[in-house]
Structures are given as structure tokens and as C-alpha cells.
DRENZA-395873 format. One record per residue (C-alpha): residue in three letters; x, y, z. Coordinates in pm, 1 decimal, padded with zeros to 6 digits, always signed. Example, Ala and Ser with C-alpha at 12.3 -4.5 7.8 and 13.67 -1.06 7.14 Angstrom:
   aa        px        py        pz
  ALA  +01230.0  -00450.0  +00780.0
  SER  +01367.0  -00106.0  +00714.0
***
This chain:
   aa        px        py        pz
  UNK  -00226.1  -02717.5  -04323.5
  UNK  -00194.3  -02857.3  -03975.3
  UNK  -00308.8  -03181.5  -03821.3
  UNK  -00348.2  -03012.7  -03499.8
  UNK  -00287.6  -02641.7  -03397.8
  UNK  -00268.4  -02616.4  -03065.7
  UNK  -00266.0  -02212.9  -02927.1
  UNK  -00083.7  -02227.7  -02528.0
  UNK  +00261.3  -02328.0  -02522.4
  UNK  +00208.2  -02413.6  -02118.7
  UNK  +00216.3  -02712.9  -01920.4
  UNK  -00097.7  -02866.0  -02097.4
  UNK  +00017.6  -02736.0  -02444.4
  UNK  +00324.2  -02831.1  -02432.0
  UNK  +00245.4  -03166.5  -02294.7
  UNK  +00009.3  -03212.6  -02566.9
  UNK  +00229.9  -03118.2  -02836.8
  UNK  +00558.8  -03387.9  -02741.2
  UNK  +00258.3  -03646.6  -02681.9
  UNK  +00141.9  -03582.2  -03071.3
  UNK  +00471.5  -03598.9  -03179.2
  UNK  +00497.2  -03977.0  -03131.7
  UNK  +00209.6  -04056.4  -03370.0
  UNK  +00424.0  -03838.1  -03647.3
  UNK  +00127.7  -03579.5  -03727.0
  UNK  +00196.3  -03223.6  -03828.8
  UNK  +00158.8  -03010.5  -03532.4
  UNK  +00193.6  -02656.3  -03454.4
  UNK  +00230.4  -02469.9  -03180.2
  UNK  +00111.5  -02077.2  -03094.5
  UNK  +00361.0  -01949.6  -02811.1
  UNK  +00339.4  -01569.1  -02688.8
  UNK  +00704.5  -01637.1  -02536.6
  UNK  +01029.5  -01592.3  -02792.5
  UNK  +01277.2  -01889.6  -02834.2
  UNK  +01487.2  -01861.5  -02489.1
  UNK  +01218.0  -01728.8  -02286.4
  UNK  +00965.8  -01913.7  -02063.5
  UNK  +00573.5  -01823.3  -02064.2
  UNK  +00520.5  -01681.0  -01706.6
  UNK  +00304.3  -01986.5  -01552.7
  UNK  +00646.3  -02108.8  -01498.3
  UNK  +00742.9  -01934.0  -01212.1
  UNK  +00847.2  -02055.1  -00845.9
  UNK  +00497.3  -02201.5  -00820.4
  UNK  +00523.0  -02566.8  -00670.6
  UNK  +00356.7  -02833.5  -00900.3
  UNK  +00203.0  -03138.0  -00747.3
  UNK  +00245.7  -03446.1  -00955.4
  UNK  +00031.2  -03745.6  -00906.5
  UNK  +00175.0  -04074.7  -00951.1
  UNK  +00014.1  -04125.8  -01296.5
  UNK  +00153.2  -03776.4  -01419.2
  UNK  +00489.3  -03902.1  -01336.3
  UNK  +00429.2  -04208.0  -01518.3
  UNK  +00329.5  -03997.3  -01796.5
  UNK  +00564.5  -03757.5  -01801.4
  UNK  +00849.3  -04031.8  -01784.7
  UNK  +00738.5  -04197.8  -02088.4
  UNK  +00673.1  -03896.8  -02261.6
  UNK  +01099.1  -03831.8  -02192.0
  UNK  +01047.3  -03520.4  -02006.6
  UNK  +01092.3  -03590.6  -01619.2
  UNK  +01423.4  -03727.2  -01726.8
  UNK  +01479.7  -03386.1  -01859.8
  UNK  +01454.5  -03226.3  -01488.4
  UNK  +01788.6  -03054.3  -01394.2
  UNK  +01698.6  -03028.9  -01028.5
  UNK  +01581.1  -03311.7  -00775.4
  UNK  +01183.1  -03365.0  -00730.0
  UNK  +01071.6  -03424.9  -00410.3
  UNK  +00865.9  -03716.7  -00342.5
  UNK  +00542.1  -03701.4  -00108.4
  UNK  +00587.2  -04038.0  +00069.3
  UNK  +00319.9  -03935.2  +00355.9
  UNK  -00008.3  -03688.1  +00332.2
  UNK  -00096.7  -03514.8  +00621.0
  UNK  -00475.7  -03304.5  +00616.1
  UNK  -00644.3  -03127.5  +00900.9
  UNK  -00838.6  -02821.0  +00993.2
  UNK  -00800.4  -02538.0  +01212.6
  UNK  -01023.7  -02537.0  +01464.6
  UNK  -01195.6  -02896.2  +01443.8
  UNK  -01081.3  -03227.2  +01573.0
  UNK  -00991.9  -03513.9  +01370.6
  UNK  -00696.9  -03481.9  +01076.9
  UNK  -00647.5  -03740.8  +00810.0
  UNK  -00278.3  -03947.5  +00788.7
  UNK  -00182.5  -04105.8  +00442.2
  UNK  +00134.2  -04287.0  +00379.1
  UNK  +00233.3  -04416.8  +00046.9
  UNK  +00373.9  -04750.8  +00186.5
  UNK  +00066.0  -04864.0  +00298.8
  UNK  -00053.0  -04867.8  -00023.0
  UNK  +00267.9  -05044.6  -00173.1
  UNK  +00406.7  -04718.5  -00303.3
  UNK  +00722.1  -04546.7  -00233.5
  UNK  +00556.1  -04238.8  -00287.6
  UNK  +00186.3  -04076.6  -00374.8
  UNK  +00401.3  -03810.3  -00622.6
  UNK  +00659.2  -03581.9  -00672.5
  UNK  +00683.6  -03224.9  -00627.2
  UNK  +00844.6  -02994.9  -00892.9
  UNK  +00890.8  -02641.7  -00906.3
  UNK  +00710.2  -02515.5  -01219.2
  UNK  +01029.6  -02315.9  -01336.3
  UNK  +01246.7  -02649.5  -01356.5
  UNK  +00939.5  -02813.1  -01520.3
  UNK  +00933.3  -02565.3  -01825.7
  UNK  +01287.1  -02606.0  -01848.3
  UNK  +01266.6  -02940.0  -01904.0
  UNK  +00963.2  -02942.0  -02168.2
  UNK  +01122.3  -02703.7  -02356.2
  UNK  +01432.2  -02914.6  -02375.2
  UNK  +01185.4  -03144.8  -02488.7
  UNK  +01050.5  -02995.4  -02741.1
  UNK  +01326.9  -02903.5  -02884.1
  UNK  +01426.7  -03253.1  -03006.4
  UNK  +01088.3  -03236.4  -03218.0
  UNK  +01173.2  -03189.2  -03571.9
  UNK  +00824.1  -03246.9  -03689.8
  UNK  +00688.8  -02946.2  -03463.5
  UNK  +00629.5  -02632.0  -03564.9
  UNK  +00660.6  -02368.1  -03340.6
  UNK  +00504.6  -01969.0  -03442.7
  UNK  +00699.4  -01764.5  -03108.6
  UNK  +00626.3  -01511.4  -03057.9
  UNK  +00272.1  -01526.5  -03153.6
  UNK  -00069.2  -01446.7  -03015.2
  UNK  -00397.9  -01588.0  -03120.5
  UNK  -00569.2  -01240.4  -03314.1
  UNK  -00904.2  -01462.5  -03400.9
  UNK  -01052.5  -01663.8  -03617.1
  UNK  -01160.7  -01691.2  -03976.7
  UNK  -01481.7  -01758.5  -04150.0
  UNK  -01367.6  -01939.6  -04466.8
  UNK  -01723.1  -02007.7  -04575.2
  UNK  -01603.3  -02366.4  -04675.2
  UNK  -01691.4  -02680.2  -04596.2
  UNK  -01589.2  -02713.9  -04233.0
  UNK  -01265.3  -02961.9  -04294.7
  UNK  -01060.4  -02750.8  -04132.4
  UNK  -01009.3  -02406.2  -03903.9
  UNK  -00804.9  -02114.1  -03979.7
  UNK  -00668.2  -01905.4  -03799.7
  UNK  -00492.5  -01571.9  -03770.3
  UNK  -00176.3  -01462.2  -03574.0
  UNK  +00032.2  -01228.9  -03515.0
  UNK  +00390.5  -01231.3  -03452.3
  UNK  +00720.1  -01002.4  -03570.6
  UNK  +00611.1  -01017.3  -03919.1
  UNK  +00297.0  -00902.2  -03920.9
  UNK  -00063.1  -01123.7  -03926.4
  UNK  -00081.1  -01480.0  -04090.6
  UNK  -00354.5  -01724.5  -04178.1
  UNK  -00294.6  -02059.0  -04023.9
  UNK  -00491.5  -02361.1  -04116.2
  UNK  -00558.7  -02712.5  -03913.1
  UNK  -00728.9  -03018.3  -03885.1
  UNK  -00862.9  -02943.1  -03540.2
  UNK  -00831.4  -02639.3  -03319.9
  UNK  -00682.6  -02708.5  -02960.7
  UNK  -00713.7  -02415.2  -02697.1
  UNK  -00435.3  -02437.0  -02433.0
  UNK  -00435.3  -02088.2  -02351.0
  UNK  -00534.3  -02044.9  -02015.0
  UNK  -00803.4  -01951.2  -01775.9
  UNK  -00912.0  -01627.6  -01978.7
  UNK  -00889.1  -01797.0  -02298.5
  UNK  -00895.4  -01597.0  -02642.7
  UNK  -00972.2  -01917.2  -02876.5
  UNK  -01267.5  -02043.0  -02612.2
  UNK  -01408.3  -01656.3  -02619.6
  UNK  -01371.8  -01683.6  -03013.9
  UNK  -01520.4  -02005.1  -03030.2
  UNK  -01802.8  -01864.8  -02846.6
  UNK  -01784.5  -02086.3  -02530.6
  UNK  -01911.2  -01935.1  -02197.3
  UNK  -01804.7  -02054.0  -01871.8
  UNK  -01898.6  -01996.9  -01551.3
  UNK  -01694.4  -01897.7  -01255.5
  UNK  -01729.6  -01880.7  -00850.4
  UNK  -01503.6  -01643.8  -00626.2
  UNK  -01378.3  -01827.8  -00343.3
  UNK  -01333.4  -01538.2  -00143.1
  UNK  -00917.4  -01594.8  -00099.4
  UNK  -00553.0  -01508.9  -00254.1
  UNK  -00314.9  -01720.9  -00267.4
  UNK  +00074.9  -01640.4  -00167.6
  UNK  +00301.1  -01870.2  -00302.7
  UNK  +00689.7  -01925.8  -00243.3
  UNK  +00950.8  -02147.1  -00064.8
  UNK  +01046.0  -02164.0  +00304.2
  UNK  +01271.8  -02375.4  +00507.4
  UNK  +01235.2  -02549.8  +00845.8
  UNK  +01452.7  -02567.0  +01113.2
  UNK  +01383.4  -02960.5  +01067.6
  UNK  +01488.2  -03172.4  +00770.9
  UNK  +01232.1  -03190.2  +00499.0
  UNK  +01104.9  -03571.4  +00508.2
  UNK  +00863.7  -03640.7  +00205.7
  UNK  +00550.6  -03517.3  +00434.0
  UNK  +00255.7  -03302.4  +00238.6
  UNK  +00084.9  -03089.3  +00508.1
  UNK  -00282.9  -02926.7  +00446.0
  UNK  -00405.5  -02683.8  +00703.0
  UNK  -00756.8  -02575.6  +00601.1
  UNK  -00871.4  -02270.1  +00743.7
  UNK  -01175.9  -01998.7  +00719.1
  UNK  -00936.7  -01838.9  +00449.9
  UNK  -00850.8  -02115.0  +00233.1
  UNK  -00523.2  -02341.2  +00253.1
  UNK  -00215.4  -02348.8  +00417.2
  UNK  +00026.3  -02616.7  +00271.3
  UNK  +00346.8  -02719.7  +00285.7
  UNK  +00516.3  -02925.8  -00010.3
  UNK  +00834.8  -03111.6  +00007.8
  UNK  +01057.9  -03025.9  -00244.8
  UNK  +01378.2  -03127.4  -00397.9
  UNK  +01653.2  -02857.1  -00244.5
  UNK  +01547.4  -02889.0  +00158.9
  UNK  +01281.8  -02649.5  +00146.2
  UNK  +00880.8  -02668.0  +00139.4
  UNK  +00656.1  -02530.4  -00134.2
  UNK  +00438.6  -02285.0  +00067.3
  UNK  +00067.7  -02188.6  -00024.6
  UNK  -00087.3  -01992.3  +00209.4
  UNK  -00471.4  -01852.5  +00149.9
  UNK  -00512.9  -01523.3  +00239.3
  UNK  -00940.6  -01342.0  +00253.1
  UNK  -00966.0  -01047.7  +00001.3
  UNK  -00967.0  -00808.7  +00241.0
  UNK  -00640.1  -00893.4  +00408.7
  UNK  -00454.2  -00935.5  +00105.4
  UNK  -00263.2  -00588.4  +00044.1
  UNK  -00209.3  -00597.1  +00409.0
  UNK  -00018.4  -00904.8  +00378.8
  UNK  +00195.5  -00820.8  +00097.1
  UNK  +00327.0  -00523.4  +00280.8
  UNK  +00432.8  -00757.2  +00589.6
  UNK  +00816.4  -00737.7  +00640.8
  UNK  +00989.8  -01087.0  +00593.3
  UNK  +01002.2  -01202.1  +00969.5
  UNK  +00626.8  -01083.4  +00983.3
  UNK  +00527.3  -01305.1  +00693.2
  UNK  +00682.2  -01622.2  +00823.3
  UNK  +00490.3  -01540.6  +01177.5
  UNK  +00168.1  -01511.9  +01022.3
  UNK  +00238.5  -01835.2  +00848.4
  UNK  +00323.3  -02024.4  +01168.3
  UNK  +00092.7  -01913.2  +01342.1
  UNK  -00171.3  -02049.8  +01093.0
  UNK  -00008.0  -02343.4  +01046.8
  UNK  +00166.8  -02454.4  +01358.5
  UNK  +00446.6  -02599.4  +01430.2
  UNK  +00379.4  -02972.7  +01307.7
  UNK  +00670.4  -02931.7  +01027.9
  UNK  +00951.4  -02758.3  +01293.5
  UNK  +00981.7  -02378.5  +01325.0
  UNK  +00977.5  -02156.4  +00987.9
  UNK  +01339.4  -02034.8  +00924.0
  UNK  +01318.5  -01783.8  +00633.5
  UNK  +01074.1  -01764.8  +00316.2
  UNK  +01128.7  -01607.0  -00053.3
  UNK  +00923.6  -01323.3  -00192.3
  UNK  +00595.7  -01449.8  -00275.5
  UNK  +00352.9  -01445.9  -00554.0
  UNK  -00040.0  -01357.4  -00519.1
  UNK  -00288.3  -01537.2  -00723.2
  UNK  -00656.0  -01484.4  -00696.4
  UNK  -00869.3  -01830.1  -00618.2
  UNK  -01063.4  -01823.7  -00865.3
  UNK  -01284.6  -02154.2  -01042.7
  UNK  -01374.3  -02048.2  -01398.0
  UNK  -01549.3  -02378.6  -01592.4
  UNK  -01633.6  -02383.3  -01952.7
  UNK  -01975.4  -02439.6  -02051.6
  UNK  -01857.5  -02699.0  -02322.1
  UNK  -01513.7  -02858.9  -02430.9
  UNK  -01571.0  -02898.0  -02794.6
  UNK  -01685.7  -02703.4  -03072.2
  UNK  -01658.9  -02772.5  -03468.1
  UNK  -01290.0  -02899.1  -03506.1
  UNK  -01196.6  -02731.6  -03151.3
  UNK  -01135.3  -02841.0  -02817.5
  UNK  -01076.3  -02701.3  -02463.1
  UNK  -00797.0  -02861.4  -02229.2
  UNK  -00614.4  -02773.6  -01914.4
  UNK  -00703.2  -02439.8  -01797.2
  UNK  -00885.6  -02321.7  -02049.2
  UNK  -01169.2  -02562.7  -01988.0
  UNK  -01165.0  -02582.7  -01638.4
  UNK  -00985.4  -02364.2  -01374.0
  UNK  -00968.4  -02495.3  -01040.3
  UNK  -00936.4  -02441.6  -00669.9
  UNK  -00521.0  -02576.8  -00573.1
  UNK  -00648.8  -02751.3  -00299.3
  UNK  -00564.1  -03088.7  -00326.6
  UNK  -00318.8  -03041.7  -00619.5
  UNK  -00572.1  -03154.4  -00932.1
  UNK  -00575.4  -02848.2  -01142.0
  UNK  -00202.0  -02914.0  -01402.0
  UNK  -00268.4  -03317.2  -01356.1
  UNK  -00635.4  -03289.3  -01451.7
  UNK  -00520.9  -03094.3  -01739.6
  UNK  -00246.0  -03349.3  -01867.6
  UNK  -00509.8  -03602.0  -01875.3
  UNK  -00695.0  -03434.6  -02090.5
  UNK  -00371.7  -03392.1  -02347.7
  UNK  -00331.1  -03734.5  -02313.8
  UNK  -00675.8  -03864.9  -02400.4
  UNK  -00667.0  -03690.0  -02668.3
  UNK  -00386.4  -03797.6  -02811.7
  UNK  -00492.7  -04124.2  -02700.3
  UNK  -00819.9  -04073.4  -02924.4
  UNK  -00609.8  -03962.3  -03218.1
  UNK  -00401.8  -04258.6  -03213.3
  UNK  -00681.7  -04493.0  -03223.1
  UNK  -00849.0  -04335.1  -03484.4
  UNK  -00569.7  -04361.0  -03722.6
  UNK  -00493.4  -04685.2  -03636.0
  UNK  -00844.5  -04789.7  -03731.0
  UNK  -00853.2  -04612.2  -04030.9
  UNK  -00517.4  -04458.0  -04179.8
  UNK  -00508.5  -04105.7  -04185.1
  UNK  -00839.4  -04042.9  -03995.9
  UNK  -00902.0  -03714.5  -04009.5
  UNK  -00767.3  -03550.0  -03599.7
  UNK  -01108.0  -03289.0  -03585.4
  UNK  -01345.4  -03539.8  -03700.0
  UNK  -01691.1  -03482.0  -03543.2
  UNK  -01644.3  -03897.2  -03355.1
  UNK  -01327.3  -03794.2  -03232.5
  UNK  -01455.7  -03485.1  -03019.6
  UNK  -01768.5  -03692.0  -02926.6
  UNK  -01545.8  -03941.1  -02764.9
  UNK  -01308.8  -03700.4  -02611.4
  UNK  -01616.3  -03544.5  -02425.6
  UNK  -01748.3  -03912.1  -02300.2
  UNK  -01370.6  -04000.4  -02222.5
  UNK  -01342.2  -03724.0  -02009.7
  UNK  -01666.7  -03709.1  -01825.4
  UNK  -01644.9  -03891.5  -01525.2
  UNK  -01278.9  -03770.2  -01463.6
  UNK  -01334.6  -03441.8  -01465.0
  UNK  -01693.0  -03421.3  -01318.1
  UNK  -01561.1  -03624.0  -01011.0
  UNK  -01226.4  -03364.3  -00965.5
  UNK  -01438.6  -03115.8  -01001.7
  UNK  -01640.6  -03194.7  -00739.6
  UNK  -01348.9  -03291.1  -00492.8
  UNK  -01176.5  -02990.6  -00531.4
  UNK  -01433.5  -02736.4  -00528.6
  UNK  -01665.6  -02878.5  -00221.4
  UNK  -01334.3  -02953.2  +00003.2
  UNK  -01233.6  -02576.0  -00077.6
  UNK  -01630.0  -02441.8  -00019.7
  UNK  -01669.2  -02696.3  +00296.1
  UNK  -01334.6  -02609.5  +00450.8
  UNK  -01348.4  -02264.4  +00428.5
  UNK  -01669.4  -02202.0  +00523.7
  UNK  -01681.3  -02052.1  +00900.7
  UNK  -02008.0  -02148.7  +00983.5
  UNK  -02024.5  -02318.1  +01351.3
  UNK  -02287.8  -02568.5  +01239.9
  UNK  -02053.8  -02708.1  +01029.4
  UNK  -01765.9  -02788.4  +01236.6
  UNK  -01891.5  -03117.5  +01394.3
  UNK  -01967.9  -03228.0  +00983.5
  UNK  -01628.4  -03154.0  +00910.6
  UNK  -01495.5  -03324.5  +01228.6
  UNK  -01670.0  -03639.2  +01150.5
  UNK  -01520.0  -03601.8  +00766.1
  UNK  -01176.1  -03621.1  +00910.2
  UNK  -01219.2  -03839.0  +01166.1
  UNK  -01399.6  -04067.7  +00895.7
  UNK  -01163.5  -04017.6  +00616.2
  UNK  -00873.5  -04169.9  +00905.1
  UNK  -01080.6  -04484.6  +00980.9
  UNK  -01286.4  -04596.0  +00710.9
  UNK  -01071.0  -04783.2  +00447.3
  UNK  -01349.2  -04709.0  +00183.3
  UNK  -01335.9  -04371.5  +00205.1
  UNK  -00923.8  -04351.1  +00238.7
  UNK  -00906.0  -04547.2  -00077.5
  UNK  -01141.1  -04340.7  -00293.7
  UNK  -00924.9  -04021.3  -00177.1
  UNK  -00647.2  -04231.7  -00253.0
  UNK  -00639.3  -04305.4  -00595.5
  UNK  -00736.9  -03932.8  -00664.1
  UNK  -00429.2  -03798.2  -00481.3
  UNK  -00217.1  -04104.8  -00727.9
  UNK  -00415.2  -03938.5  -01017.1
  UNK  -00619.8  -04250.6  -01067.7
  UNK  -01000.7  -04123.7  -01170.5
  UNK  -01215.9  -04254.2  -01442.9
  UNK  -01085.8  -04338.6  -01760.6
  UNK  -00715.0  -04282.4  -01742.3
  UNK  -00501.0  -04266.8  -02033.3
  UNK  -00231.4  -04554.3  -02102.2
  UNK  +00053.4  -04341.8  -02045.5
  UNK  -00076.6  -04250.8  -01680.4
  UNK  -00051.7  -04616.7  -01567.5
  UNK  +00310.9  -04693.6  -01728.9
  UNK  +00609.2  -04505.0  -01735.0
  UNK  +00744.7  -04701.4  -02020.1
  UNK  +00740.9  -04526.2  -02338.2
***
């Protein structure tokens, strides 16, 4: 029997399971990859870490695990094609040396799996896959569970139920969760490219009819590149020669970050929001993306998701402290993982997905409203601030870890 069984061993998943292992509970943890193998979200995507995921991460021992340099976004640059007015953020005006640090997600998995592997209390089942769940007909103190890896199908049993496992989640369509989800109309291409000018801790966002273009710094000289492509272009695109890609990029973007030298192969993801109806059922809860999968623009989606890890390990570790070996799926333990988490992600949420439907949207009535938004965004402090602390990963109820990198 399991404290906690949590089913994704991704960012969130693994995340959650090193942040469990400090409170000395019996976790395990469902992973479809085998020992020496990384689950494929951690490709050559380009992660976007907010200040208080940093902090986090840091005092969870895991940045310190990176083999390869981050690269810090000291300044943010936003604006639109087609309208006037762009937005300008820099970190030091805000007594920061930077808003975050961008790491490929490759490096990243590298490191949490170095991570985990100092965890002697965790228990790993890889490879596994969730196969469903089982209807004990007792009296609801725990889940079970069934899995299958290389030797067949096994009953696990825990505590509480915690589905990591992605956007198309098996455990949330088990538990019975809907969710509902919006097409925004746009791939994404993802993949590095260099500059024939130094990379200099700037984040550019060019918003266009088809979604993003953006340009990350990263730690080895060249920029993280997401570029938003409409449905209908999208095979066309991917059978663009090399030098053809990098024009069509340019010529979106412009030339604000030097002249595009040479890119890497790309990969295509669709832009897709898929939200859960609920986060909790009966000793279960939904985290990262398999509670909420978000629109990239604006880099929430992998930092929303940590703060939901954290809070509720956060939750757990109150609990017991208050009352010694409180039990982790306890009905007051979800409740106040839902309230924690409310104003968070309801105001993400919202950020992410009407920036993405506003700036994307070609209508011409709308480009003076989007002008203005800029232009006021640049002037009024009020307004900078507010984006501000979202782009540090500051929103609602933040975990302790977030706002300390101690351990």
C-alpha cells in the first residue's frame, strides 16, 4: 500500500514525486519509459521557467542537477504584427537579474532523473502503463489500481490517486472526468536557431493571425524557436527545405534579434487547450497536463503545473504535521487542494487563453483594441506589474518553495 501513487513520470510527476520524498511517505511512481530511457515530452522543446519555478526547483536539488547552462531572460520583448505599440520588460527594473531561465526540456529530464535516482524511499514500476482501475467494493480508504509492465498485470494499492499523465489522460478518463477543449486553429514548430548576433538574455513574442512567433534565449548561443503555423499551411511547411524554413521565419518575425543563420529539424505540435471539468475525485487528483492543457503563449503551461505538485505536497505536509500520519487522500485534503488552487489557475487560464484568442484573431476591428493593449501594457505601471508577477510565476496562493530557493 502506497501513500501516494502517482501515474506520469513527466515534468509534473516527477516533480511531484522528489517533492514527496522530503516528507518520507511511501510513494510510487507509474513510468511507460524503461530505466535509461526518457518519456518523449523531453525532447528539444524549450521550457520557460519563471522565477518561482527556479526557486523551486533549486530547493527541490534538481536545477543543480542541469549538465548544460540555462539561459536567463533578463529583458521581455512582446508585439504584434501588424499593430502599433509593443510592450518592453526588463528584469532590473524590477530588482531582478532575471524574470527566468530557459532550459531545454531534454537537459531538464536528465537532471530529474538524476534526481530521482538518489530516492531510496521511491518506488518506481518502468515500464508500466496505467490498464484501469479497480472496484474493490470496500470502504473507500484507498484506490487500486492495475498495471501492466514485463511481467504481466498487477494490483497496486494507495492512499490517494495522482494523475500526471498528460493531456489525453487514461486515469482522468477512468476516473470519469470530462474536460473540455478549444482548437486554436495553429501548429506549432519547435527547434533551435542561431543569430548572426550574440544571444543577450532578450525573450521576443511576435503575435500574429497564426499564433506565436518566439524566440528564447538559451544556454549554448542559440534561441528556442516557436513558430505558429494555421492548419492548413502546416504540411506545406514541414516540406520547406532548410534555407526556406528560416525565410519564412524571418520574414514573420523580423529582424529585431539579427539575421537567422541556420535552424534544427523541428517538431509539430497541435495548439490545442483541453481543461478538465474537475481536479479531484474520491482519493484522486488531476495536476499538470492532465488537468489543464494550455496555449504556450506566454510560457505558463509546465510552471502552472509544478505549482500544482507543490501545493499538494504542501497540503500533505501540513496535514501530517497537524495530525501524525493524516491520511494523504483524505476527503479535507482534496477540498483544500481545489480552493488552493483556484485563483491560480483560473487567472492563468484566462491570460493565456484570451492573449492567444485576442492575438490571433484577424479581425480589423480589433486592431486599434489590441494597439491600445500594447501601448497600455508599456505605460501603465499597474498593468506592467500585474503581467509581471505572472511572467516571475507569482499568482495566487504560491507554494513556499516558489518564493525560496533554500531547501
Amino acid at each position: 500500500m502506497h501513500d501516494v501513487l502517482i501515474v506520469g513520470g513527466g515534468l509534473v510527476g516527477s516533480s511531484l514525486a522528489i517533492a514527496l520524498d522530503r516528507l518520507g511517505l511511501d510513494v510510487g511512481l507509474v513510468e511507460a519509459s524503461p530505466p535509461g530511457g526518457l518519456p518523449p515530452v523531453f525532447d528539444e522543446r524549450n521550457l520557460s521557467f519563471a522565477e518561482a519555478t527556479v526557486n523551486a526547483l533549486t530547493a527541490l536539488g534538481v536545477m543543480q542537477k542541469l549538465r548544460t547552462p540555462t539561459g536567463a531572460i533578463q529583458r521581455i520583448h512582446v508585439s504584434r504584427q501588424g499593430d502599433f505599440g509593443r510592450v518592453l520588460l526588463d528584469a532590473r527594473q524590477y530588482q531582478r537579474e532575471a524574470f527566468g531561465q530557459v532550459v531545454v526540456a531534454r537537459d531538464f529530464g536528465e537532471a530529474l532523473e538524476a534526481r530521482l535516482a538518489e530516492l531510496a524511499r521511491l518506488v518506481r514500476y518502468r515500464p508500466a502503463r496505467f490498464a484501469g482501475l479497480v472496484d474493490d467494493g470496500v470502504d473507500g480508504s484507498f484506490r487500486s489500481v492495475r498495471v501492466i509492465d514485463e511481467s504481466g498485470e498487477r494490483i497496486l494499492r494507495a492512499r490517494l490517486l495522482v494523475a500526471a499523465d498528460g493531456t489525453r489522460s487514461g486515469v482522468r478518463e477512468a476516473l470519469g472526468i470530462g474536460t473540455v477543449e478549444h482548437d486554436y486553429g495553429h501548429h506549432l514548430f519547435v527547434t533551435r536557431l542561431r543569430t548572426d548576433r550574440a544571444v543577450d538574455g532578450s525573450a521576443f513574442e511576435r503575435l500574429t493571425d497564426a499564433g506565436p512567433t518566439a524566440l528564447l534565449p538559451r544556454g549554448d548561443r542559440h534561441y528556442g524557436l516557436i513558430h505558429g503555423v494555421a492548419n492548413d499551411e502546416v504540411e506545406a511547411v514541414k516540406a520547406l527545405a532548410p534555407d526556406a524554413f528560416l525565410q519564412r521565419v524571418q520574414s514573420v518575425f523580423g529582424w529585431r534579434a539579427g539575421r537567422f543563420i541556420v535552424a534544427g529539424a523541428p517538431s509539430v505540435y497541435p495548439a490545442v487547450r483541453v481543461l478538465a471539468d474537475r481536479l479531484v475525485a474520491p482519493r484522486a487528483v488531476l495536476m499538470g497536463n492532465a488537468a489543464q492543457t494550455i496555449h504556450p503563449i506566454g510560457a505558463q503551461g509546465f510552471n502552472l503545473g509544478l505549482r500544482d505538485a507543490l501545493t499538494l505536497a504542501e497540503l500533505i505536509e501540513v496535514a501530517r504535521v497537524a495530525h501524525a500520519g493524516a491520511d494523504c487522500g483524505a476527503p479535507d485534503v482534496l477540498d483544500a487542494y481545489v480552493a488552493r488552487r483556484r485563483e491560480d489557475r483560473e487567472r492563468t487560464l484566462t491570460f493565456s487563453d484570451g492573449l492567444a484568442r485576442l492575438t490571433s484573431n484577424p479581425a480589423p476591428l480589433l486592431r486599434p483594441l489590441r494597439s491600445l493593449g500594447l501601448f497600455a501594457i508599456g505605460r501603465l505601471p499597474s498593468v506592467q506589474s500585474a503581467l509581471v508577477g505572472g511572467a516571475l510565476g507569482y499568482r495566487g496562493d504560491v507554494p513556499a518553495l516558489c518564493r525560496s530557493a533554500r531547501p
